[in-house]
mmCIF file of the N, C-alpha and C atoms, coordinates in Angstrom:
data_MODEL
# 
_entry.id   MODEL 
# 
loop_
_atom_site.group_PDB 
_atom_site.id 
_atom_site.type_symbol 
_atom_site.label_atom_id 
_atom_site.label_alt_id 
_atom_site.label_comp_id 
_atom_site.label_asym_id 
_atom_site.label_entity_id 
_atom_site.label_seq_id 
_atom_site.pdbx_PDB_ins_code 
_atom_site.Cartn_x 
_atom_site.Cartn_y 
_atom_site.Cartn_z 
_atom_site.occupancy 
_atom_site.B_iso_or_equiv 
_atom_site.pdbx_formal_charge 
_atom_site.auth_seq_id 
_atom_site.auth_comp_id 
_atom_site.auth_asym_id 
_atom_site.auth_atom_id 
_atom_site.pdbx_PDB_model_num 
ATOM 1   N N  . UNK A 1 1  ? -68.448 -147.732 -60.285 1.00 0.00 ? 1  UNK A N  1 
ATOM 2   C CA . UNK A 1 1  ? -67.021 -147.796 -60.432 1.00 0.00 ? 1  UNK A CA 1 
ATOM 3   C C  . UNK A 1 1  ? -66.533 -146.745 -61.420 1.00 0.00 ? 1  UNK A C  1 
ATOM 4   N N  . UNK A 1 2  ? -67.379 -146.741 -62.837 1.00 0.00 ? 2  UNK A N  1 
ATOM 5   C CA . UNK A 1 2  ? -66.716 -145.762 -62.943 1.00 0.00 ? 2  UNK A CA 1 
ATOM 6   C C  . UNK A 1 2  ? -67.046 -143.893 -62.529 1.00 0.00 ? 2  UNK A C  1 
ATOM 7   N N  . UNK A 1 3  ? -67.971 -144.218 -61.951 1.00 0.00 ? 3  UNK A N  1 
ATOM 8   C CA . UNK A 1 3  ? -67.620 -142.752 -61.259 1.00 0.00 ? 3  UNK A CA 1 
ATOM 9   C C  . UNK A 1 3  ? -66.604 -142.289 -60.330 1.00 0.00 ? 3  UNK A C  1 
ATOM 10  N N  . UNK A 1 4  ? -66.100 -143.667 -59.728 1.00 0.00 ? 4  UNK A N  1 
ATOM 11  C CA . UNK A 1 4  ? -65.186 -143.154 -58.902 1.00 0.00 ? 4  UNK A CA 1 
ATOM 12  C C  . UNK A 1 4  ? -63.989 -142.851 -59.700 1.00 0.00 ? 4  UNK A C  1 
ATOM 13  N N  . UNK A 1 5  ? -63.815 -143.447 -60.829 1.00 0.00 ? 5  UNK A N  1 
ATOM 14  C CA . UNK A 1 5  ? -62.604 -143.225 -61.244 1.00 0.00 ? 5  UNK A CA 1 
ATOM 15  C C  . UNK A 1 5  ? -62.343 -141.705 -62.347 1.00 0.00 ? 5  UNK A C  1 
ATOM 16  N N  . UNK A 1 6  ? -63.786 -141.484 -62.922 1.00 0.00 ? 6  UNK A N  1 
ATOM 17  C CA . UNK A 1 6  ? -63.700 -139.951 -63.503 1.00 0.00 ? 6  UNK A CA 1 
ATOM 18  C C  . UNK A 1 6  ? -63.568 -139.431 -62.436 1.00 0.00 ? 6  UNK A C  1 
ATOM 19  N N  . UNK A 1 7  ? -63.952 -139.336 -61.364 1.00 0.00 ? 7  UNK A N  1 
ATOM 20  C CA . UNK A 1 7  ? -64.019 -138.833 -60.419 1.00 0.00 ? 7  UNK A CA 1 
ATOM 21  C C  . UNK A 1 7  ? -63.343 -138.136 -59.576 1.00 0.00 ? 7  UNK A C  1 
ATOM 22  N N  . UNK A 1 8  ? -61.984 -138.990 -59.809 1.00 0.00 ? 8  UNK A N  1 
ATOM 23  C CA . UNK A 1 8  ? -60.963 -139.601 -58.882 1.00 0.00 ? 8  UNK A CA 1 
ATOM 24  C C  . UNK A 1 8  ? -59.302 -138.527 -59.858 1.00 0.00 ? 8  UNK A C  1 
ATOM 25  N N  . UNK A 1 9  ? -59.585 -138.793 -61.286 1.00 0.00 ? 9  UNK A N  1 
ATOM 26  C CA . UNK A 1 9  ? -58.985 -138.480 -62.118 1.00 0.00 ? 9  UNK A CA 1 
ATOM 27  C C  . UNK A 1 9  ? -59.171 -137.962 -63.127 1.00 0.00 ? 9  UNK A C  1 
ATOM 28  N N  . UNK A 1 10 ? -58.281 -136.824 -63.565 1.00 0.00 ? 10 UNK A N  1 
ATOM 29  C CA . UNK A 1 10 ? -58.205 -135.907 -65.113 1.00 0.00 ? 10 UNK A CA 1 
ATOM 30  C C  . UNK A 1 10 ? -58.270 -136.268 -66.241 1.00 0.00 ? 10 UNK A C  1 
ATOM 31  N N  . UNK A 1 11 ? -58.906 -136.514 -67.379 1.00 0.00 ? 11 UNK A N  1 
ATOM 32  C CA . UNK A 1 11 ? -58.395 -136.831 -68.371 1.00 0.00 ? 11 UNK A CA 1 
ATOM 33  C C  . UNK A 1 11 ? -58.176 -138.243 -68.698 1.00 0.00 ? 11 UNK A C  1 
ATOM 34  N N  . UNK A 1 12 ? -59.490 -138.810 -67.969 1.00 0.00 ? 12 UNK A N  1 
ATOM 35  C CA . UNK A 1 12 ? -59.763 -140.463 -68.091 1.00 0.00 ? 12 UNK A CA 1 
ATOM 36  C C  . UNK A 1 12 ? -60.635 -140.651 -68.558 1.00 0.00 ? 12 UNK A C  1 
ATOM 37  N N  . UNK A 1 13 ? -60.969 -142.031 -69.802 1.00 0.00 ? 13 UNK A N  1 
ATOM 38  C CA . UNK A 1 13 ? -62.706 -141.690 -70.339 1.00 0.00 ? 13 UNK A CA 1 
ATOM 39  C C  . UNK A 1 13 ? -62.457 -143.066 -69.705 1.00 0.00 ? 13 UNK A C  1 
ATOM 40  N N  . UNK A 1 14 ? -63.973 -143.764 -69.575 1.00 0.00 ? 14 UNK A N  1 
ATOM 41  C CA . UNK A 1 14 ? -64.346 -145.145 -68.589 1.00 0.00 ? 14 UNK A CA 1 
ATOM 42  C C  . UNK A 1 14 ? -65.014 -145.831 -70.027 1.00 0.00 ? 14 UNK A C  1 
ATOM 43  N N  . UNK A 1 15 ? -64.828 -146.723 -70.229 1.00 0.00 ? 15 UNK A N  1 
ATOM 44  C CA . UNK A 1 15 ? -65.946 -147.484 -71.103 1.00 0.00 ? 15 UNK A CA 1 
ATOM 45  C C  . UNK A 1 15 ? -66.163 -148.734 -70.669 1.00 0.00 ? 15 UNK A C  1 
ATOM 46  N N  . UNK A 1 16 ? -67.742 -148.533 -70.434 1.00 0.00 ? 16 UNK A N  1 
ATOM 47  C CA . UNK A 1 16 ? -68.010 -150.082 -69.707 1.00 0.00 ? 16 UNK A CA 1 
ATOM 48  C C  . UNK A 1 16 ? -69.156 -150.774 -70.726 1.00 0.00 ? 16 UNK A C  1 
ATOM 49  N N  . UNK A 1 17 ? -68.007 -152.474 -70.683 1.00 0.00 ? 17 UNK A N  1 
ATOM 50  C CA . UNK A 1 17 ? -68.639 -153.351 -71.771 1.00 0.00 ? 17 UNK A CA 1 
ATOM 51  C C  . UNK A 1 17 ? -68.888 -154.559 -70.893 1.00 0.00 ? 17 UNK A C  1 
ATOM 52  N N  . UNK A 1 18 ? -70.298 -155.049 -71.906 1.00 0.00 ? 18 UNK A N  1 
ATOM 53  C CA . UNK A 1 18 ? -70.633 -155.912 -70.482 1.00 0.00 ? 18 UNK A CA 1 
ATOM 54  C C  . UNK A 1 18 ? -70.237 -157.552 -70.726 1.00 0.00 ? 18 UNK A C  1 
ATOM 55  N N  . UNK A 1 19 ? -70.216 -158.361 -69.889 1.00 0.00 ? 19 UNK A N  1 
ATOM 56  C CA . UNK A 1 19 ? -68.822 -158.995 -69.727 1.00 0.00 ? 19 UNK A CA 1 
ATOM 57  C C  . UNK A 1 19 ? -70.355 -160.271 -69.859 1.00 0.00 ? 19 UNK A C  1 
ATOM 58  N N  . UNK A 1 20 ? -69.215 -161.753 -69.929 1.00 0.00 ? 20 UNK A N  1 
ATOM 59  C CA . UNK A 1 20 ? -70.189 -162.682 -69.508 1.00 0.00 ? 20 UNK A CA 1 
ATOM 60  C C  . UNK A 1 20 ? -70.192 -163.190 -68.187 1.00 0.00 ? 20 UNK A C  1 
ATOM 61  N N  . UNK A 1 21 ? -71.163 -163.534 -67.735 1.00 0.00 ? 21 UNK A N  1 
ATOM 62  C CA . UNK A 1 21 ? -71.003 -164.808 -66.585 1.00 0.00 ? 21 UNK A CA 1 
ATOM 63  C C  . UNK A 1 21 ? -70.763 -163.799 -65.174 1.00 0.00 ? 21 UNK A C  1 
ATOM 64  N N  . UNK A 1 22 ? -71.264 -163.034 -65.406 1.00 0.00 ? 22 UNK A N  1 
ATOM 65  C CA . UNK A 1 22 ? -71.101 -161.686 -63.869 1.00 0.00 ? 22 UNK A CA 1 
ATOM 66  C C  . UNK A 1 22 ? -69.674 -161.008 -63.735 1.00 0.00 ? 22 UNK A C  1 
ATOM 67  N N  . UNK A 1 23 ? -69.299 -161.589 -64.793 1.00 0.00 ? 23 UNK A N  1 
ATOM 68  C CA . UNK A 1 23 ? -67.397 -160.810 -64.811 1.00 0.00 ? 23 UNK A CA 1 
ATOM 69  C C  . UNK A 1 23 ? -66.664 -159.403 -64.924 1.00 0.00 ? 23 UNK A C  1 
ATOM 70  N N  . UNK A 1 24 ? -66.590 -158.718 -63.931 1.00 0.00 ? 24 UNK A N  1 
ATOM 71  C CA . UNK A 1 24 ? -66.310 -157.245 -63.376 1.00 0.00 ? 24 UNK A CA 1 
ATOM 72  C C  . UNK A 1 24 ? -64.696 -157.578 -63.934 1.00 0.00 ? 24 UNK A C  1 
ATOM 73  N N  . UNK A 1 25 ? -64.130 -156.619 -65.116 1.00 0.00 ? 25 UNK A N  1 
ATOM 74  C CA . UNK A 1 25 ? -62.565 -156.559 -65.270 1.00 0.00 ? 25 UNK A CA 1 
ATOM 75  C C  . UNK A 1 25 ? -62.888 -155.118 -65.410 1.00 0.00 ? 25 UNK A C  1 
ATOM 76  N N  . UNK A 1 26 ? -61.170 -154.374 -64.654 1.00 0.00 ? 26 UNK A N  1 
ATOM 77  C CA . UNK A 1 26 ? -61.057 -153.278 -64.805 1.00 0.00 ? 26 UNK A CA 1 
ATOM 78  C C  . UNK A 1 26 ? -59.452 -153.450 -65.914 1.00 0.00 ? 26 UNK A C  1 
ATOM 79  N N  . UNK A 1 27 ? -59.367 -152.791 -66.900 1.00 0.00 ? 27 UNK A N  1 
ATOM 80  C CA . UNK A 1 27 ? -58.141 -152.965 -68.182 1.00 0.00 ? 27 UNK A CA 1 
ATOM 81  C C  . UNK A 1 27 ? -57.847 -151.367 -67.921 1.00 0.00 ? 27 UNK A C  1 
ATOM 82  N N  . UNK A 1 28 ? -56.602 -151.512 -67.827 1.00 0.00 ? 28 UNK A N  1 
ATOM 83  C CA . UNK A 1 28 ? -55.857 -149.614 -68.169 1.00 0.00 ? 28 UNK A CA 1 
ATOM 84  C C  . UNK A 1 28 ? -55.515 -150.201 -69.623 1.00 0.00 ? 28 UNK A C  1 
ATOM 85  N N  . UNK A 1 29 ? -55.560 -149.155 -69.950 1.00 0.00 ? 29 UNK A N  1 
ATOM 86  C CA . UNK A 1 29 ? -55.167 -148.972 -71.913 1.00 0.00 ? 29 UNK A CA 1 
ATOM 87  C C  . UNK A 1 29 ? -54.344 -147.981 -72.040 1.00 0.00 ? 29 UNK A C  1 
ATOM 88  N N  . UNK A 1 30 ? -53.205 -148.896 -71.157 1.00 0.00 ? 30 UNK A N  1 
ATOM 89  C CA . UNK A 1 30 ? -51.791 -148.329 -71.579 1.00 0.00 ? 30 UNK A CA 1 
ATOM 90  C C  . UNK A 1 30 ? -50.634 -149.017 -72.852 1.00 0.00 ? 30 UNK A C  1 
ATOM 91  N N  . UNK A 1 31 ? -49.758 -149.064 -72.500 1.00 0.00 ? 31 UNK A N  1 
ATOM 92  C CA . UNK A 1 31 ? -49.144 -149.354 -74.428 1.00 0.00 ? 31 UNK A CA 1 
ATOM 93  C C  . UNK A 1 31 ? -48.609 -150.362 -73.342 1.00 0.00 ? 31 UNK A C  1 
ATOM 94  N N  . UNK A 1 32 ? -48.177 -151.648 -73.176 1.00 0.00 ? 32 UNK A N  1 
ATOM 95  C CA . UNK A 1 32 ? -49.781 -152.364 -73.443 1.00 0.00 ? 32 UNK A CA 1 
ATOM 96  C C  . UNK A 1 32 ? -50.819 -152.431 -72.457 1.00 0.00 ? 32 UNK A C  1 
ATOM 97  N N  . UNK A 1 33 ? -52.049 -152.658 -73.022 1.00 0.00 ? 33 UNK A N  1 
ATOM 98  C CA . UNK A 1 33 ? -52.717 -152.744 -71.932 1.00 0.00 ? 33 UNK A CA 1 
ATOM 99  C C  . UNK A 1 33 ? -53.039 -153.592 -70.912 1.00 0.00 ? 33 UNK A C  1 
ATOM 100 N N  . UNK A 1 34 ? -53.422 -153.300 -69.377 1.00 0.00 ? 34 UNK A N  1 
ATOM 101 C CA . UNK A 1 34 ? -53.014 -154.210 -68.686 1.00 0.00 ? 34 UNK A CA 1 
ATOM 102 C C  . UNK A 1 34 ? -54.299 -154.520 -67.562 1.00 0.00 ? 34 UNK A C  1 
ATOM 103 N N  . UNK A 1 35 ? -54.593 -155.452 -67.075 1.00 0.00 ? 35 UNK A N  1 
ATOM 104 C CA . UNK A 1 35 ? -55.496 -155.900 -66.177 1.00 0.00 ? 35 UNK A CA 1 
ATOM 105 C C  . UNK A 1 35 ? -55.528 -155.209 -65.138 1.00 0.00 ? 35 UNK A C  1 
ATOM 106 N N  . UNK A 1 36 ? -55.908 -154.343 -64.574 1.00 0.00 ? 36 UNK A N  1 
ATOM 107 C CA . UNK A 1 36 ? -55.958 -154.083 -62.851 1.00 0.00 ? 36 UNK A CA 1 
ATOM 108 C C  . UNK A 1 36 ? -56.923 -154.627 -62.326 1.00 0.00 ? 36 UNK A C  1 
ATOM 109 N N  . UNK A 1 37 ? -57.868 -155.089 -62.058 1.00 0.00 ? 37 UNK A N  1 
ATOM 110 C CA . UNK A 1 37 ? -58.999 -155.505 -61.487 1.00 0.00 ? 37 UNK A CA 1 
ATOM 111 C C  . UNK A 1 37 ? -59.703 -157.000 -62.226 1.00 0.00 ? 37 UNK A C  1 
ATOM 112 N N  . UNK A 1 38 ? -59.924 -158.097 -61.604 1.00 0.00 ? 38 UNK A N  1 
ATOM 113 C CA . UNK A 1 38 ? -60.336 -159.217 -61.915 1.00 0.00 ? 38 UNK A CA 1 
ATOM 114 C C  . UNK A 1 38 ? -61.885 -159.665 -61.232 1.00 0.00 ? 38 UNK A C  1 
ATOM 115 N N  . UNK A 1 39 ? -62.588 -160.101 -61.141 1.00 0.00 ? 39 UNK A N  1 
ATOM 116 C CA . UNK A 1 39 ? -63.477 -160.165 -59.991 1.00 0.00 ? 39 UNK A CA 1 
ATOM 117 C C  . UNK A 1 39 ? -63.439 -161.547 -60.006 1.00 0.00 ? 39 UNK A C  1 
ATOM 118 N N  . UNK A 1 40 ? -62.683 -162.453 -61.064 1.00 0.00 ? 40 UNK A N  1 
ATOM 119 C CA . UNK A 1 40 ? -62.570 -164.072 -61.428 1.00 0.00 ? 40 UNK A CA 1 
ATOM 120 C C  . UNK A 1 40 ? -61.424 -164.114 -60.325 1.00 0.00 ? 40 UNK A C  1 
ATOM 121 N N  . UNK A 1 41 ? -60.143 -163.431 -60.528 1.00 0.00 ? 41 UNK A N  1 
ATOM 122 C CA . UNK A 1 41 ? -59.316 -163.626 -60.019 1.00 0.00 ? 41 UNK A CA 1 
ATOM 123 C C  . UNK A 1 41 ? -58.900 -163.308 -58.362 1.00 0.00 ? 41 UNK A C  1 
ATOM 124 N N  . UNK A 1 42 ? -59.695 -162.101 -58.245 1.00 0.00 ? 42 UNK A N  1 
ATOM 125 C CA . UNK A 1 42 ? -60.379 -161.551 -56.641 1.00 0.00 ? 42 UNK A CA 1 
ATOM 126 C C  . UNK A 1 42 ? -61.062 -162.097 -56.125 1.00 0.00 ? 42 UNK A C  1 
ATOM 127 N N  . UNK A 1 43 ? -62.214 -163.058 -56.273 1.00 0.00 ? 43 UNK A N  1 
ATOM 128 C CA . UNK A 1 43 ? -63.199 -163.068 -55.593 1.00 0.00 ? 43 UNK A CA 1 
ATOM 129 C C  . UNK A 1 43 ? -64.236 -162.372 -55.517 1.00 0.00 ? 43 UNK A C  1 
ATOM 130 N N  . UNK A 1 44 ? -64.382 -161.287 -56.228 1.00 0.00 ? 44 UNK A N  1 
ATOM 131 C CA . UNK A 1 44 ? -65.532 -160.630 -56.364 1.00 0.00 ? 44 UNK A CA 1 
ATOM 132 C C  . UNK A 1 44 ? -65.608 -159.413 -56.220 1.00 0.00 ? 44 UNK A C  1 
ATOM 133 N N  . UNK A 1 45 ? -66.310 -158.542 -56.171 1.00 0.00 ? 45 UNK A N  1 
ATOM 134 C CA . UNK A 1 45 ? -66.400 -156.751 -56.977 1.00 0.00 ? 45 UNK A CA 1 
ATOM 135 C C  . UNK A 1 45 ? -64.958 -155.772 -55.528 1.00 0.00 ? 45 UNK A C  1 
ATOM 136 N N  . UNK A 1 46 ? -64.829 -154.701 -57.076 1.00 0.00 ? 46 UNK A N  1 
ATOM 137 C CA . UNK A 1 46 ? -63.518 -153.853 -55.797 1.00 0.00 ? 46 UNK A CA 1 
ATOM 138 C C  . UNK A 1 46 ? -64.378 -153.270 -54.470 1.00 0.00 ? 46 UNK A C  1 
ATOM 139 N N  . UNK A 1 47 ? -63.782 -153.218 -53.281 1.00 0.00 ? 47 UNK A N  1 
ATOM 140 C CA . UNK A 1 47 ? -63.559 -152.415 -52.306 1.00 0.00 ? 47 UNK A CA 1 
ATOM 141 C C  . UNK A 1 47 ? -63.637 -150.848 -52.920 1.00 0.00 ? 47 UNK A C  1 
ATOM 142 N N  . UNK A 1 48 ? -64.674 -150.220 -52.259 1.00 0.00 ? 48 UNK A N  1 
ATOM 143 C CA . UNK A 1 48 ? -64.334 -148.414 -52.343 1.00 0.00 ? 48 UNK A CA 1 
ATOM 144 C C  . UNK A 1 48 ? -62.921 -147.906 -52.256 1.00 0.00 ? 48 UNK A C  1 
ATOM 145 N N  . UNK A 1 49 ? -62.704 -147.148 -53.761 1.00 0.00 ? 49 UNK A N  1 
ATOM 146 C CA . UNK A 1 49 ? -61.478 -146.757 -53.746 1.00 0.00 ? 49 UNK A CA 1 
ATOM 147 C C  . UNK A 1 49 ? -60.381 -147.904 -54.375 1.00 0.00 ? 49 UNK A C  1 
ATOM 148 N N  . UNK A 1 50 ? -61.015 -149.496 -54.315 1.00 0.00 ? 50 UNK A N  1 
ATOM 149 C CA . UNK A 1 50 ? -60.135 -149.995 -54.921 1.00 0.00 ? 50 UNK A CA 1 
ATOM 150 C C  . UNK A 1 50 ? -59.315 -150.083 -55.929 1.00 0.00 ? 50 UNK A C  1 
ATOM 151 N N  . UNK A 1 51 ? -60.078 -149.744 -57.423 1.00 0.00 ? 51 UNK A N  1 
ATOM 152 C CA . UNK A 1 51 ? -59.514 -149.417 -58.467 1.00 0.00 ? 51 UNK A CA 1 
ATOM 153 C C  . UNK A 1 51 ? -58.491 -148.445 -58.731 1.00 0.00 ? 51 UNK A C  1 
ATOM 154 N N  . UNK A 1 52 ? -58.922 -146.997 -57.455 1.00 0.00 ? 52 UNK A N  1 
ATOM 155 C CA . UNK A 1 52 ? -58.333 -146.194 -57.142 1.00 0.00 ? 52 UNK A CA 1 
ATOM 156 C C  . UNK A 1 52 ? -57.202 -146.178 -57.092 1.00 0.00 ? 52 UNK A C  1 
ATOM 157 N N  . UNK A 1 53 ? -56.552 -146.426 -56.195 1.00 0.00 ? 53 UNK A N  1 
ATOM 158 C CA . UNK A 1 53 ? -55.904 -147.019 -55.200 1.00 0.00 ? 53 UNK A CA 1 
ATOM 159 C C  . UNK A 1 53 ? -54.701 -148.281 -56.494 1.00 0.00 ? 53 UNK A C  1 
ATOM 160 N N  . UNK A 1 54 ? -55.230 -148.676 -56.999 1.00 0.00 ? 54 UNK A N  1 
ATOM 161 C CA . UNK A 1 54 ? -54.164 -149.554 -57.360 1.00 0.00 ? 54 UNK A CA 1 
ATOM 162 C C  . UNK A 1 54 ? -53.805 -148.501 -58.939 1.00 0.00 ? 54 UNK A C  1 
ATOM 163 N N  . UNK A 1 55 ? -54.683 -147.973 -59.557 1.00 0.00 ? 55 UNK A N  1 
ATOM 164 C CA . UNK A 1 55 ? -53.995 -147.526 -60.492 1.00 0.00 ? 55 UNK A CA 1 
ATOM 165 C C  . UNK A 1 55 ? -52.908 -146.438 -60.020 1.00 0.00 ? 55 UNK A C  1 
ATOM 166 N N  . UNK A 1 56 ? -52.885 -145.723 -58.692 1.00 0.00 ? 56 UNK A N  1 
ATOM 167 C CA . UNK A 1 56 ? -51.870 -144.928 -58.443 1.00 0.00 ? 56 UNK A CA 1 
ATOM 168 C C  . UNK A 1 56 ? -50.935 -145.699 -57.534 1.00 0.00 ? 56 UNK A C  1 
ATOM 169 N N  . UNK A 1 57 ? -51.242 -146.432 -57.169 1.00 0.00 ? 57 UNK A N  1 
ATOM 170 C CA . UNK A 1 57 ? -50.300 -147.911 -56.553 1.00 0.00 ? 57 UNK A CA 1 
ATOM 171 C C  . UNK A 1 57 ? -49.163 -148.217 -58.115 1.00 0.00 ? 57 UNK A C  1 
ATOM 172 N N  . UNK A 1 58 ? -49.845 -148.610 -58.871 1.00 0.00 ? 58 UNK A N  1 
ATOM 173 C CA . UNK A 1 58 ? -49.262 -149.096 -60.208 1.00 0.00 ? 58 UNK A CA 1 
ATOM 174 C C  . UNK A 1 58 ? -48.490 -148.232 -61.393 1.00 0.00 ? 58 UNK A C  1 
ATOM 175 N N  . UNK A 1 59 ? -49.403 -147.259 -61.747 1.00 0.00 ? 59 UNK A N  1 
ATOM 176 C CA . UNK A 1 59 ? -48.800 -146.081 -62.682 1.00 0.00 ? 59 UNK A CA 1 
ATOM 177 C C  . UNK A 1 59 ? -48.644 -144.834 -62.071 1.00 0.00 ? 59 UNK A C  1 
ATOM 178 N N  . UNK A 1 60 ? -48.626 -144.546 -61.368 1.00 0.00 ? 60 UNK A N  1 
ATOM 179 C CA . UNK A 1 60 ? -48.609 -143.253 -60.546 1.00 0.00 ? 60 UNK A CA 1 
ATOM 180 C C  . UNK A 1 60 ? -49.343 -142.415 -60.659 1.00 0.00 ? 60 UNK A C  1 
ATOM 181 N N  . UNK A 1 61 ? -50.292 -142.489 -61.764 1.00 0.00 ? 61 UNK A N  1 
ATOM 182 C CA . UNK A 1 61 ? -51.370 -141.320 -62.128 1.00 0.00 ? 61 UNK A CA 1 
ATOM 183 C C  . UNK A 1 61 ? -50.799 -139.965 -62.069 1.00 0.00 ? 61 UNK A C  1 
ATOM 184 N N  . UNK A 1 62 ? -50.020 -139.530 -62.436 1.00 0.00 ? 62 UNK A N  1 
ATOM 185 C CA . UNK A 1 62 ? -49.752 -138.226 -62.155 1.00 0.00 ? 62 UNK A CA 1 
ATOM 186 C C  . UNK A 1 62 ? -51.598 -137.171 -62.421 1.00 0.00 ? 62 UNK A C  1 
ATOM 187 N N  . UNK A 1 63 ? -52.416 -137.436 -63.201 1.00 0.00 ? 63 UNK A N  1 
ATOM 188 C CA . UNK A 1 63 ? -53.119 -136.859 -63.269 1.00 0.00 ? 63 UNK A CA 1 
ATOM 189 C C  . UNK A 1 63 ? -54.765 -137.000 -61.893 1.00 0.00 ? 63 UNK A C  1 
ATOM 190 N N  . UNK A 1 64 ? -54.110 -137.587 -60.850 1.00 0.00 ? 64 UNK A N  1 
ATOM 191 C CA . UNK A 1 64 ? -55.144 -137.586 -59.710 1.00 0.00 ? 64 UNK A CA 1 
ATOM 192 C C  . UNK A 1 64 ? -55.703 -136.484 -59.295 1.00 0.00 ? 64 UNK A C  1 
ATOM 193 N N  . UNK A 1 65 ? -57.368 -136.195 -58.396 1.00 0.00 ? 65 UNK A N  1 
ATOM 194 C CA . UNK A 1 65 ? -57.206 -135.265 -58.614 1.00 0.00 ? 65 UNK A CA 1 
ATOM 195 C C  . UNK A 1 65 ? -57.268 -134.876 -57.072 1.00 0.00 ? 65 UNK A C  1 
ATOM 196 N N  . UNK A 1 66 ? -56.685 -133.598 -56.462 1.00 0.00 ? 66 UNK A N  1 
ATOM 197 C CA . UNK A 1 66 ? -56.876 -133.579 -55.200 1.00 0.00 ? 66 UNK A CA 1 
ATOM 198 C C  . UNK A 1 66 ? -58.449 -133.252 -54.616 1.00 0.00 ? 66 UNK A C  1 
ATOM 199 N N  . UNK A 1 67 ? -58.541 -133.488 -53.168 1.00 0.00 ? 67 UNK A N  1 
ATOM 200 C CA . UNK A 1 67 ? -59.732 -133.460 -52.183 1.00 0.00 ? 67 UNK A CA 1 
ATOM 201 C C  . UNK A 1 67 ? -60.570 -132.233 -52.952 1.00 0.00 ? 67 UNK A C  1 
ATOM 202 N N  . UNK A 1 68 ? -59.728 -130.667 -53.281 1.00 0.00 ? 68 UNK A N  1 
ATOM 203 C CA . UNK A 1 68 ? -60.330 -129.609 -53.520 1.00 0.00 ? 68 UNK A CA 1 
ATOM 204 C C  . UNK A 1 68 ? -61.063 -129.873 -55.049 1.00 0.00 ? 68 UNK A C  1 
ATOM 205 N N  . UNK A 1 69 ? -60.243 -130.150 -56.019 1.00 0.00 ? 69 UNK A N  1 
ATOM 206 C CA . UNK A 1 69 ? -60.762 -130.810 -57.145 1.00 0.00 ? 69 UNK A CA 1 
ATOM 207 C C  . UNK A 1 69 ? -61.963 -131.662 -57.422 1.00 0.00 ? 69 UNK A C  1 
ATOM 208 N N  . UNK A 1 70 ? -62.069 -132.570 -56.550 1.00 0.00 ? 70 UNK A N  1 
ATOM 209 C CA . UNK A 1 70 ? -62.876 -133.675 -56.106 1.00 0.00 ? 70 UNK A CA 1 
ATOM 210 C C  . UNK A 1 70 ? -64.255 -132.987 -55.884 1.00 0.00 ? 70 UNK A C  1 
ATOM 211 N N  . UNK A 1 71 ? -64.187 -131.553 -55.002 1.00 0.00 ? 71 UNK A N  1 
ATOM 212 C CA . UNK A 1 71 ? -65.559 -131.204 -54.234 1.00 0.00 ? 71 UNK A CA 1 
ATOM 213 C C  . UNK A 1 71 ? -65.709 -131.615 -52.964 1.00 0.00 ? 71 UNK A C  1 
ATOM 214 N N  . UNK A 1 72 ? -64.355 -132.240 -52.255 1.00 0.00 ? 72 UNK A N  1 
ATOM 215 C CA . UNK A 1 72 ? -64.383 -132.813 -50.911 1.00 0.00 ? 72 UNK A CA 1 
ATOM 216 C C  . UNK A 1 72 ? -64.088 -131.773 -50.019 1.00 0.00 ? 72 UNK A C  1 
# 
């Protein structure tokens, strides 16, 4: 997951802390920060692209990066 999302985007650092009880949360650490991803509240781990997908669903990411960027 988080490769897709350096991946995906400019100027994002990922920090992954490990959770109890098998619990996958994805948090943007925006002013304030906010939940995007639950796996308690989902049902269980994102869909490819999911995280994706909702942070430019949600904040617009202006910093996405295109296909050429990507290496696609």
């Amino acid at each position: 997951m988080s490769k897709e999302i350096t991946k995906s985007f400019t100027g994002v650092d990922v920090e992954l802390i490990e959770g109890a009880n098998r619990e996958f949360s994805v948090i943007y650490q925006d002013d304030p920060p906010a939940l995007i991803y639950s796996s308690d509240e989902c049902g269980g781990l994102p869909t490819n692209n999911e995280i994706t997908n909702r942070l430019i669903r949600t904040y617009g990411m202006d910093n996405y990066k295109t296909k050429d960027d990507r290496g696609l």
